[in-house]
TILUMMI-846830 format. One record per residue (C-alpha): residue in one letter; x, y, z. Coordinates in pm, whole numbers, m for minus. Layout:
BEGIN
- rest;c1;c2;c3
- A;X;Y;Z;
...
END
This chain:
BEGIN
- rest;c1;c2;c3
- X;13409;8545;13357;
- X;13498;8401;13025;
- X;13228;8130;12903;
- X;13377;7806;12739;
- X;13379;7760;12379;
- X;13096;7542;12238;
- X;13177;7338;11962;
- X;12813;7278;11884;
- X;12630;7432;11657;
- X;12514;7798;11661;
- X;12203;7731;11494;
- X;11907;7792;11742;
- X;11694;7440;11809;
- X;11341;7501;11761;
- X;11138;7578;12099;
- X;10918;7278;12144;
- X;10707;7488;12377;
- X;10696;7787;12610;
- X;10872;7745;12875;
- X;10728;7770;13241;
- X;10989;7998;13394;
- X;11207;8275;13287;
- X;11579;8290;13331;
- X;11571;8473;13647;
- X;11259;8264;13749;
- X;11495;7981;13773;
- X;11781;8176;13923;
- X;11577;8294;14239;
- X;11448;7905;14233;
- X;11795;7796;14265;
- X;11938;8043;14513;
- X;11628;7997;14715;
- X;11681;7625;14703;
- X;12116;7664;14840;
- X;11945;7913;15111;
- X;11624;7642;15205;
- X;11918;7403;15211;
- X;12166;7572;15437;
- X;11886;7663;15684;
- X;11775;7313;15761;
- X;12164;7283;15800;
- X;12217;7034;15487;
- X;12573;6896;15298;
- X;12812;7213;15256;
- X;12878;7105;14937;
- X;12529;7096;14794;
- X;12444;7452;14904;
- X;12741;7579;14740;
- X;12652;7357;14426;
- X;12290;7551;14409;
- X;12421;7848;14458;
- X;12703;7871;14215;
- X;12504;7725;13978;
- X;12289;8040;14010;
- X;12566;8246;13978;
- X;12650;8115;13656;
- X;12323;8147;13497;
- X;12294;8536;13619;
- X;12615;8532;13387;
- X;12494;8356;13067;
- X;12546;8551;12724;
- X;12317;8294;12545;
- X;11934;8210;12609;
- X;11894;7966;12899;
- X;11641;7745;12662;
- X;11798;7738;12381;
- X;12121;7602;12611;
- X;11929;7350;12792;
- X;11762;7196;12467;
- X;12100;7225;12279;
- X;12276;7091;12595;
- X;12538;7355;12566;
- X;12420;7414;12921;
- X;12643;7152;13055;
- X;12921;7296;12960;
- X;12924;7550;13196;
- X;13104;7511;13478;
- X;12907;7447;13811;
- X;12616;7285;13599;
- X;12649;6935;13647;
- X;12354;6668;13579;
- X;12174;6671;13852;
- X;12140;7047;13841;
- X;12078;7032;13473;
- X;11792;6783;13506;
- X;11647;7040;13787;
- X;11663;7320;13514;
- X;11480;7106;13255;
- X;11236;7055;13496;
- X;11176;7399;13640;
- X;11149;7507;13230;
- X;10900;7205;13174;
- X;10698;7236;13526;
- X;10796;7584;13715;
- X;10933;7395;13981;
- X;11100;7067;14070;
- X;11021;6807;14289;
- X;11321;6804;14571;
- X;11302;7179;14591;
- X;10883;7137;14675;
- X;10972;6875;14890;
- X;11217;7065;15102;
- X;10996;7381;15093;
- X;10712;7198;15194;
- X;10944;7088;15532;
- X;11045;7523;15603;
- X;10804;7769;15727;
- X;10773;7955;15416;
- X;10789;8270;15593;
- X;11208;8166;15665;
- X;11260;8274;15294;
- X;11069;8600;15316;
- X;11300;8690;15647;
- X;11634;8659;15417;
- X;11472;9001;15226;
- X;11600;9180;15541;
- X;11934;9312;15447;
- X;12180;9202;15700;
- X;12002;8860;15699;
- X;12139;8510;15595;
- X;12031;8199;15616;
- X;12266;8108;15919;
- X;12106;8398;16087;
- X;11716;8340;16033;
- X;11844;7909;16141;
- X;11927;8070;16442;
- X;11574;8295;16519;
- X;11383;8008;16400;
- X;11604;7718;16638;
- X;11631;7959;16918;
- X;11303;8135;16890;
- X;11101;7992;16708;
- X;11028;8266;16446;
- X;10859;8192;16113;
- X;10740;8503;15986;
- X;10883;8840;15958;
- X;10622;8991;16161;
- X;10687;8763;16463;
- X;11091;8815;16417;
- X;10970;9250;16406;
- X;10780;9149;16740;
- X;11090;8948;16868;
- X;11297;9239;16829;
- X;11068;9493;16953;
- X;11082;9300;17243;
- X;11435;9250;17305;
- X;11450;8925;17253;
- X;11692;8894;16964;
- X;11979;9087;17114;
- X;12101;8823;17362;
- X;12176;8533;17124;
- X;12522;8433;16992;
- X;12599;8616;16694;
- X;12368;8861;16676;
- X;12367;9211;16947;
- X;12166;9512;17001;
- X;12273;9669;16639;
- X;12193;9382;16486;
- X;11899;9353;16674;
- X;11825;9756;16574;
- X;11905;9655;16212;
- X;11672;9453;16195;
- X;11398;9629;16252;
- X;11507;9866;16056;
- X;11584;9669;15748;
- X;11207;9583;15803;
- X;11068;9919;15787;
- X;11283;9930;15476;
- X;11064;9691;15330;
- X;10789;9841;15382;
- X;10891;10202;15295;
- X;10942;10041;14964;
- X;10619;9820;14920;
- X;10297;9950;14723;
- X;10075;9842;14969;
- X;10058;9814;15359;
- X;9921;9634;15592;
- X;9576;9807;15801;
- X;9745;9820;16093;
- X;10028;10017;16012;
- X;9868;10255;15819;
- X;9598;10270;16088;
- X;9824;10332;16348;
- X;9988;10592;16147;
- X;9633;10784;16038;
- X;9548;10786;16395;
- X;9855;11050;16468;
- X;9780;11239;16166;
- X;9465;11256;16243;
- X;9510;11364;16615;
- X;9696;11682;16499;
- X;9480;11792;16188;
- X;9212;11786;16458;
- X;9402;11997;16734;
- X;9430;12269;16416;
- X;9182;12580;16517;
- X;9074;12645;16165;
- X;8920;12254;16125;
- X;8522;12231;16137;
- X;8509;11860;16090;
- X;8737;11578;15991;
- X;8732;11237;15862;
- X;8971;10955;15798;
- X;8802;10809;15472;
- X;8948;10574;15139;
- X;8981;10230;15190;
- X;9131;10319;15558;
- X;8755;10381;15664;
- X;8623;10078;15511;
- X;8841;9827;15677;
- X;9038;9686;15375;
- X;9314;9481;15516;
- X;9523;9647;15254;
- X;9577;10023;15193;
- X;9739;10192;14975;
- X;9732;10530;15104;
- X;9616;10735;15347;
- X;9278;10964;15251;
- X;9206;11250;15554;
- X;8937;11473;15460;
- X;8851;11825;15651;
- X;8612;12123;15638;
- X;8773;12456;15689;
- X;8704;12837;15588;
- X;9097;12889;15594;
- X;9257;12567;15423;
- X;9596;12770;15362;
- X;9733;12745;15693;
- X;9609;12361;15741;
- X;9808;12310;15438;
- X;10110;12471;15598;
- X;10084;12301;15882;
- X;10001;11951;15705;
- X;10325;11936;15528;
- X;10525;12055;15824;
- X;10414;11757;16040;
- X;10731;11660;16191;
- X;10633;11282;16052;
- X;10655;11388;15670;
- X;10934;11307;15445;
- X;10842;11452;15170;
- X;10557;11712;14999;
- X;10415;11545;14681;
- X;10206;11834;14622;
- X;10075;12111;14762;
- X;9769;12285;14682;
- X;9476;12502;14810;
- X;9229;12191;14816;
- X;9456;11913;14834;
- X;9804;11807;14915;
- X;9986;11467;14925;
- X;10325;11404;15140;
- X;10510;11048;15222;
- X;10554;11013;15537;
- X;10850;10881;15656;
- X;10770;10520;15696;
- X;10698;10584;15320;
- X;10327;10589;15365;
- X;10175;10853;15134;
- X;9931;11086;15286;
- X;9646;11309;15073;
- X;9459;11612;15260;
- X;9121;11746;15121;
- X;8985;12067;15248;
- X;8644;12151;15135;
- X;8348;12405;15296;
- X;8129;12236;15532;
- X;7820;12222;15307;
- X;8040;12007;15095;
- X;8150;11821;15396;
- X;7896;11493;15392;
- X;7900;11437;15016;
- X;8272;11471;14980;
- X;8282;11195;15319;
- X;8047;10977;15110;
- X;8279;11029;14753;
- X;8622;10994;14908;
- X;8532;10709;15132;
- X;8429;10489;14832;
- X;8475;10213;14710;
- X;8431;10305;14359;
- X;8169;10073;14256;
- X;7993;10165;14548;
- X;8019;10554;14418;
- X;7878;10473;14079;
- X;7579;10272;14241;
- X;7470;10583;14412;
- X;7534;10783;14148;
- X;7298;10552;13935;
- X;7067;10554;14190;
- X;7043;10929;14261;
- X;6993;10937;13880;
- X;6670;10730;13838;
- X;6539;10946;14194;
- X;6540;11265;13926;
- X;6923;11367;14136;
- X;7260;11421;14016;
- X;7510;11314;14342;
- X;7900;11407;14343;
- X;8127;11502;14591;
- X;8047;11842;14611;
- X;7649;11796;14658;
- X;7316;11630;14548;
- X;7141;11816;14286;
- X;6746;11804;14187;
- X;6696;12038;13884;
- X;7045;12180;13913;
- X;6952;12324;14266;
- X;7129;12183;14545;
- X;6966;11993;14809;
- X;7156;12033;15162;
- X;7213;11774;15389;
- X;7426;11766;15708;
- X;7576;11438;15719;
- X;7608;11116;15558;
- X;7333;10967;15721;
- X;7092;11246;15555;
- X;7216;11191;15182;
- X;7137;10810;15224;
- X;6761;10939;15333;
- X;6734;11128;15105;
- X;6753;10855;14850;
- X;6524;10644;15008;
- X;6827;10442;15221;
- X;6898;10310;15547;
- X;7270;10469;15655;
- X;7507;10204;15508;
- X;7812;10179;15720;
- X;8182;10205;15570;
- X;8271;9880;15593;
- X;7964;9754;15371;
- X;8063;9983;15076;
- X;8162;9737;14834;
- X;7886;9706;14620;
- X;7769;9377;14714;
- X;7429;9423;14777;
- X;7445;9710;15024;
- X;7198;9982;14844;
- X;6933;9682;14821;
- X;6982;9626;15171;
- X;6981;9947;15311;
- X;6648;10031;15042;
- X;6512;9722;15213;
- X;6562;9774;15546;
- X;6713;9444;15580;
- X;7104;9603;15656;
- X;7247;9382;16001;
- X;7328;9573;16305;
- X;7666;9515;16252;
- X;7896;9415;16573;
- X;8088;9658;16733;
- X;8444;9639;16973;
- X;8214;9708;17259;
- X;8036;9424;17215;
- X;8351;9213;17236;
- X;8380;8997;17589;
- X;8662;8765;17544;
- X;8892;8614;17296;
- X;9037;8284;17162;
- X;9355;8141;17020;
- X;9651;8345;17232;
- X;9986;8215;17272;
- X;10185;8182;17632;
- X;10532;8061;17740;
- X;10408;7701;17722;
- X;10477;7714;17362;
- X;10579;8063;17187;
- X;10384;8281;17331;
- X;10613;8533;17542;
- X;10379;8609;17839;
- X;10257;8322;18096;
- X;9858;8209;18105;
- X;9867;8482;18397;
- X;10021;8743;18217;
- X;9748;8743;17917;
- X;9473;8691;18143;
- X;9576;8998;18319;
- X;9577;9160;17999;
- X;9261;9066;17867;
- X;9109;9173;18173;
- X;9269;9480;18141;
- X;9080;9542;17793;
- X;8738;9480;17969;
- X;8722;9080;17846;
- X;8568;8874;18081;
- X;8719;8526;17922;
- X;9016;8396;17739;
- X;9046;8134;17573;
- X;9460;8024;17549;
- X;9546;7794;17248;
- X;9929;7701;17217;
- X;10063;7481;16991;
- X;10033;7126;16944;
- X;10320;6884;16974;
- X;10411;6845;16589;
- X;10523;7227;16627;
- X;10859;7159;16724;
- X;11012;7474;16589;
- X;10680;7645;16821;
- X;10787;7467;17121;
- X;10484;7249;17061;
- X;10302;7077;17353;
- X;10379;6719;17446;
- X;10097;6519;17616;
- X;10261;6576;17983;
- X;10311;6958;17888;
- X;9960;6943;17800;
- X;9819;6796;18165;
- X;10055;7031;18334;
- X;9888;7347;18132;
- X;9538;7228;18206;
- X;9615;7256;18611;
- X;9717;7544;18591;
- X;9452;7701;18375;
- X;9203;7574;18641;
- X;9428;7748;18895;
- X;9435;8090;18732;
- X;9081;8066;18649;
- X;9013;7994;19028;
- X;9263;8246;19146;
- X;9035;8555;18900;
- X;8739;8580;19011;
- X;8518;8686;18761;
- X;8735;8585;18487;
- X;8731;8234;18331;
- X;9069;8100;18119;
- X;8948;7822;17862;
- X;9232;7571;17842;
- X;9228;7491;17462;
- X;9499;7370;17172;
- X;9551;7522;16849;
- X;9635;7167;16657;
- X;9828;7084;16331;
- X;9599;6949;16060;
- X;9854;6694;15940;
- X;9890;6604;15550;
- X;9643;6316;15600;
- X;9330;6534;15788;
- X;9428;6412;16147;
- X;9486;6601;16424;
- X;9810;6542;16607;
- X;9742;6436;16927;
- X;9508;6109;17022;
- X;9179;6155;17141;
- X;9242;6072;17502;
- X;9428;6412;17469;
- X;9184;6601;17301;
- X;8930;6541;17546;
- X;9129;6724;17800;
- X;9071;7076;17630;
- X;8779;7279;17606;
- X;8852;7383;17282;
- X;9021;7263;16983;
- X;9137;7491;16684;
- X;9255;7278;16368;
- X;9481;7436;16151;
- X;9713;7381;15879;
- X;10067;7476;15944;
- X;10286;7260;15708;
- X;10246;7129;15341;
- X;10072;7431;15192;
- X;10165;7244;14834;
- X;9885;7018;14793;
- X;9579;7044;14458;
- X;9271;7207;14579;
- X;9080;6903;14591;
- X;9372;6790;14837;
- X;9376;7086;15042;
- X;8985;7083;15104;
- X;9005;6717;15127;
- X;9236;6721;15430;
- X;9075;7044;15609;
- X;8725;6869;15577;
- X;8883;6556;15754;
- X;8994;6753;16017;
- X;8683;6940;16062;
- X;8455;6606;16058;
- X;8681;6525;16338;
- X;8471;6538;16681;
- X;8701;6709;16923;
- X;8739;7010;16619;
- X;8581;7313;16783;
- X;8708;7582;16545;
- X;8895;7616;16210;
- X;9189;7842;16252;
- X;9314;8109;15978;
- X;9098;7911;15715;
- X;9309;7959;15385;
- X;9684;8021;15551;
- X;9753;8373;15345;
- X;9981;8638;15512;
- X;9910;8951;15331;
- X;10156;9120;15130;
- X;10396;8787;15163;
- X;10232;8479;15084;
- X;9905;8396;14891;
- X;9659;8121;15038;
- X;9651;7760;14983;
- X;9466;7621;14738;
- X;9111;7536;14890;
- X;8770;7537;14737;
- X;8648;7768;15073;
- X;8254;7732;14965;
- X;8315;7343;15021;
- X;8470;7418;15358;
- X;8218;7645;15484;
- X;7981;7392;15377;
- X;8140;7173;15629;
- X;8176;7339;15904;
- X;7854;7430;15899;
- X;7717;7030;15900;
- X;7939;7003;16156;
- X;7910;7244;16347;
- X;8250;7393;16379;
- X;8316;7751;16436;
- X;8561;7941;16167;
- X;8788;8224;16276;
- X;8846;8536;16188;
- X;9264;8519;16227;
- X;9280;8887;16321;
- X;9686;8860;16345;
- X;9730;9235;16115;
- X;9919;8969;15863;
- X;9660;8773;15817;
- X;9297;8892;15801;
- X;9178;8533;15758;
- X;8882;8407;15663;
- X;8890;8676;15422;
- X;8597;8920;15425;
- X;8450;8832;15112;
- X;8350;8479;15226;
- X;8211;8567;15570;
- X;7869;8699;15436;
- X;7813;8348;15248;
- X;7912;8152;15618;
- X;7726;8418;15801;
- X;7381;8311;15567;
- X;7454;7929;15618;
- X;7482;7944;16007;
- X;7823;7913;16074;
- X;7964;8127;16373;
- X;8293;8269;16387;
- X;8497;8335;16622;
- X;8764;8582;16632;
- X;9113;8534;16725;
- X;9363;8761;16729;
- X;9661;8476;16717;
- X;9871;8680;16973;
- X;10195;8607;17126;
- X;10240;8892;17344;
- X;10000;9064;17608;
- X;9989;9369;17363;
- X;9919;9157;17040;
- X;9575;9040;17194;
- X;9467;9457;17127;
- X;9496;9314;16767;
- X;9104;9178;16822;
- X;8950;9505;16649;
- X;9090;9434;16312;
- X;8928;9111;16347;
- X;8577;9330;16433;
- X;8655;9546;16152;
- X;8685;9256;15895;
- X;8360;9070;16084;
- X;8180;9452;16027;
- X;8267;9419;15647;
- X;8159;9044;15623;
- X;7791;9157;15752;
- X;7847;8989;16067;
- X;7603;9111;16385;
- X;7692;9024;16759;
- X;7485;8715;16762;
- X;7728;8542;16462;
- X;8100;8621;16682;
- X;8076;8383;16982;
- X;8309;8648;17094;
- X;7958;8838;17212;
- X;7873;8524;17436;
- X;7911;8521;17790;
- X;8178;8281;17950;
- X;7869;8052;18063;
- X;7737;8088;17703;
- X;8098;7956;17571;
- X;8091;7705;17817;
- X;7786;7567;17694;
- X;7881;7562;17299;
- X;8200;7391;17375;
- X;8008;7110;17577;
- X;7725;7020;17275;
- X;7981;7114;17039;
- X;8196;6803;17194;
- X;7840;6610;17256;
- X;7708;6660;16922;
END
C-alpha cells in the first residue's frame, strides 16, 4: 500500500530515550488488544480500529519512533489519536493502561488459545461462554473428551483440528511439559526393554530427576550387541526422524517432535554412566570434586584410584564408595545433597505409595466434568481412601462458580456420598477467589459450611510484588483459609508467575498455619520445587492437589510426589500421608486456631 507523503521534515529527531518496546512489540500489543476486545464481545468498530492499526504499522517503511516523536505517525491512515497516544505510551511504558485493564478482566490463557491455527477470537468466546475453558490444556482435555464437537459452529473436524493444531505447538516448542515427555519415555522405554540383547536400562537426564520441564528424552542401556538395539531404536514405529546414528549413541524425533538419545555402554560401565547421564550438571562436577579430594578420578565410564578402576555394581555402591548415603534423582541439584547424604541427614523422601487421598478436584457443580460420585469412585479406584472436592467459588462465573444455595445443595450431598462409601470419606471444601483486595468471596456464614478452604488467585495477576504478597497474605490471615492454592499462578511453558515475594508468603502461612499446595495440574508444578525445602524447614505442610477436572486428571497426583521428592519433602510434611481421621482433625484446629 502506498504511504502518504509527509511534508515534514526528513531530518531524524533526536531519541530522547530508549524506547520500551520494539515495533513488533507494539504490533502483537495492538492485535492482542482488537482480539481481547472482540472476545469480551466489545464495539465492532473499535476492534477493527486496533487491528488495522496493526496492520499499518507491520507496513511502515520508516522507524516507528522516529514517526511517533516527529508525529508523522498520524498521518497514516487508521492511526487516529487515541491510538497514537496508546503507541506513545506502549514506547514510554511497554504497555498502556486500557489494554492492562482489559487483560486484567480475560483469563490470560484466552490469548494463548488463539496460537491454535484454526482459532479466532469468536471461537475461543464460545469455549470459554459455553465451557468454560481458560487454558489450552483444559480446551486439549475438552476435546479429548468430546465435548467441543456438539456446539454451534464448531464439529468433529474442528474438534480433531484442534487437537491437532495443539500438538503442533508443541512439536514446535523447545521444551515440554513432564508429563508428555513422561508419558512418551514410558513407551520407549517398554520396547528397548522387551529387546533380548538389553542387560539393564534406565530412563535418566532431567526426565529422572523430576524437572517439570524437559528438553529431551535421555534412555540409557547396557548391551554386548548395541548394533541391533540401534536398528531397532530408530525403527520404532513412533520415530520421525534419525538425528544420528551411531554404535554408542543415536538421537531420533519422535513424532510428537520430542527428541530421543540412546546410550549403549558394557555393564561395568552401567552405574557410572546412570550416575553421569542422569545429572544435573552441577551435581556431576560436585562428585567429581569430591571423588578428587578422596584420591579418585569419577566419569561416566568408571571411578579410578591410581588409574586402576574400582568396580561397583550400581549407583548406590559409587555413592559408598565416597563416603555417601545413596542420593535419590530428584535431589541432584546441587543444593546441599552431597553434605546431606555425607551427613546422614538425607529425608526419607515420600513416595506414591504413601499417598491416601487428595484435595482440590473439580465436579459438575462447577467445571469439573464428572459428578462428586464419579471422582470418588475414581479415587477409590487408585487405592485413596479420601477426597477432598474443591469447586469454584461464586466470582468464577466463566467456571460455573458456586452460589451460596449451590453451595448448601453440594454439602448434602457430599454427606450422602460419603455415607453411601463406606470406607471412603468425601471432604466438602471450596477452592475460593482471592479477590484484588485479600478477601475471600463468599461471607463467613458460608465458609463455615466447608471443611476446607483453598484461597487462590484467579484474576488481576497485574499487581507490584508488594501488592501481590500484600493481598495473598490477607487472604491467608483469613480464618476459614485452610490451604493456599497454586501459590505463584505460573503455567509452564505459557505464562510466567505473578509477582510475589514467596519467602514472605511462606512466612505466613506458616504463622498461620495454612497448608500450601503443590498444584500438580502437569501445567503448573506450583509451588515450585525450589521453594518447598525452605517451607518444608519452617513447618509448613503441603498438600498436594492435582487440580483435576476429569476422573482421569486426578492420576495427575504423582507429578505432584515427584516435585514434593525434589523439594526434600518426607511423608510426614504432605497431609496427603494422613489418614481421613487425621485430616479431619487438622481441618477442625486449623478452623479453631
Amino acid at each position: 500500500m502506498k504511504k502518504p507523503h509527509s511534508t515534514r521534515s526528513n531530518q531524524k529527531p533526536p531519541s530522547a530515550k530508549k524506547p520500551k518496546a520494539s515495533t513488533q512489540e507494539i504490533i502483537d500489543i495492538l492485535e492482542d488488544m482488537a482480539n481481547l476486545l472482540e472476545i469480551v464481545g466489545a464495539n465492532p468498530f473499535k476492534i477493527r480500529a486496533f487491528g488495522n492499526a496493526a496492520r499499518e504499522l507491520d507496513s511502515l517503511p520508516t522507524d516507528l519512533p522516529d514517526m511517533v516523536a516527529s508525529g508523522d505517525l498520524l498521518e497514516v491512515p487508521g492511526i487516529g489519536k487515541g491510538i497514537y497516544g496508546h503507541i506513545q505510551e506502549i514506547l514510554e511504558t511497554g504497555t498502556f493502561t486500557e489494554f492492562e485493564e482489559l487483560r486484567n478482566k480475560v483469563p490470560p490463557g484466552l490469548l494463548d488459545m488463539l496460537k491454535i491455527p484454526g482459532m479466532g477470537p469468536k471461537k475461543v468466546k464460545t469455549l470459554h461462554d459455553k465451557l468454560g475453558i481458560s487454558t489450552i490444556a483444559e480446551l486439549e482435555q475438552a476435546a479429548q473428551d468430546d465435548l467441543i464437537s456438539h456446539l454451534p459452529g464448531f464439529g468433529q473436524r474442528s474438534q480433531e483440528r484442534i487437537l491437532s493444531g495443539i500438538q503442533r505447538i508443541r512439536n514446535y516448542s523447545k521444551r515440554h511439559l513432564l508429563s508428555i515427555v513422561t508419558k512418551e519415555a514410558d513407551t520407549i522405554y517398554r520396547d528397548i526393554c522387551k529387546h533380548s540383547d538389553v542387560d539393564r536400562a534406565l530412563i535418566a537426564g532431567s526426565l529422572r530427576r523430576s524437572r517439570e520441564t524437559v528438553k529431551d528424552i535421555d534412555i540409557l542401556v547396557s548391551a554386548k550387541r548395541p548394533d541391533r538395539i540401534m536398528n531397532d531404536f530408530t525403527a520404532l514405529t513412533s520415530v520421525d526422524s534419525v538425528s544420528a546414528k551411531g554404535d554408542t549413541k543415536s538421537s531420533v524425533v519422535l513424532k510428537s517432535g520430542i527428541n530421543v538419545d540412546l546410550r549403549v555402554v558394557s555393564d561395568e560401565e552401567f552405574p557410572f554412566a546412570s550416575l553421569y547421564f542422569t545429572g544435573s550438571k552441577q551435581h556431576n562436577t560436585d562428585m567429581r570434586g569430591r571423588a578428587k579430594k578422596l584420591g579418585y578420578k569419577l566419569n561416566e565410564y568408571g571411578l579410578y584410584k591410581n588409574d586402576h578402576p574400582t568396580p561397583c555394581k550400581n549407583e548406590e555402591e559409587v555413592f559408598r564408595k565416597l563416603g555417601l548415603d545413596f542420593i535419590p534423582p530428584e535431589l541432584r541439584e546441587s543444593m546441599g545433597e552431597i553434605q546431606a547424604a555425607e551427613n546422614h541427614t538425607l529425608p526419607e523422601l515420600v513416595t506414591q505409595q504413601d499417598i491416601r487421598g487428595l484435595f482440590h478436584v473439580h465436579t459438575t457443580y462447577s467445571d469439573g466434568t464428572g459428578t462428586i460420585n464419579d471422582m470418588a469412585q475414581g479415587a477409590k479406584k487408585l487405592g485413596l481412601q479420601y477426597l477432598g472436592v474443591s469447586d469454584h467459588s461464586q466470582t468464577a462465573v466463566y467456571a460455573g462458580g458456586l452460589s451460596p444455595a449451590k453451595v448448601k445443595e453440594q454439602a448434602a450431598e457430599v454427606a450422602a456420598i460419603t455415607e453411601s462409601l463406606k470406607g471412603f470419606t468425601v471432604f466438602h471444601g471450596i477452592e475460593s477467589d482471592i479477590l484484588p483486595d485479600g478477601s475471600l468471596d463468599y461471607e463467613d456464614d458460608i465458609l463455615a459450611m466447608f471443611d476446607f478452604v483453598i484461597a487462590s488467585v484467579h484474576s488481576v495477576f497485574n499487581l507490584s510484588e508488594a501488592e501481590m504478597t500484600s493481598r495473598i497474605i490477607r487472604a491467608i490471615e483469613n480464618p476459614y483459609t485452610t490451604m493456599l492454592g497454586h501459590p505463584t499462578g505460573r503455567v509452564l511453558l505459557t505464562r510466567e508467575g505473578y509477582k510475589v515475594y514467596i519467602n514472605g508468603i511462606i512466612e505466613a502461612c506458616a504463622a498461620h498455619d495454612v497448608i500450601i499446595e503443590i498444584n500438580s495440574h502437569p501445567s503448573r508444578l506450583d509451588l515450585d520445587w525450589r521453594h518447598l525445602k525452605s517451607a518444608r524447614e519452617k513447618g509448613v505442610r503441603i498438600a498436594i492437589g492435582p487440580d483435576s477436572h476429569t476422573v482421569k486428571g486426578m492420576e495427575d497426583f504423582r507429578f505432584g510426589v515427584g516435585v514434593a521428592r525434589k523439594g526434600w519433602l518426607t511423608a510426614d510434611d504432605v497431609i496427603n500421608t494422613y489418614s481421613a481421621d487425621r485430616i479431619r482433625q487438622l481441618f477442625r484446629s486449623s478452623r479453631e486456631g
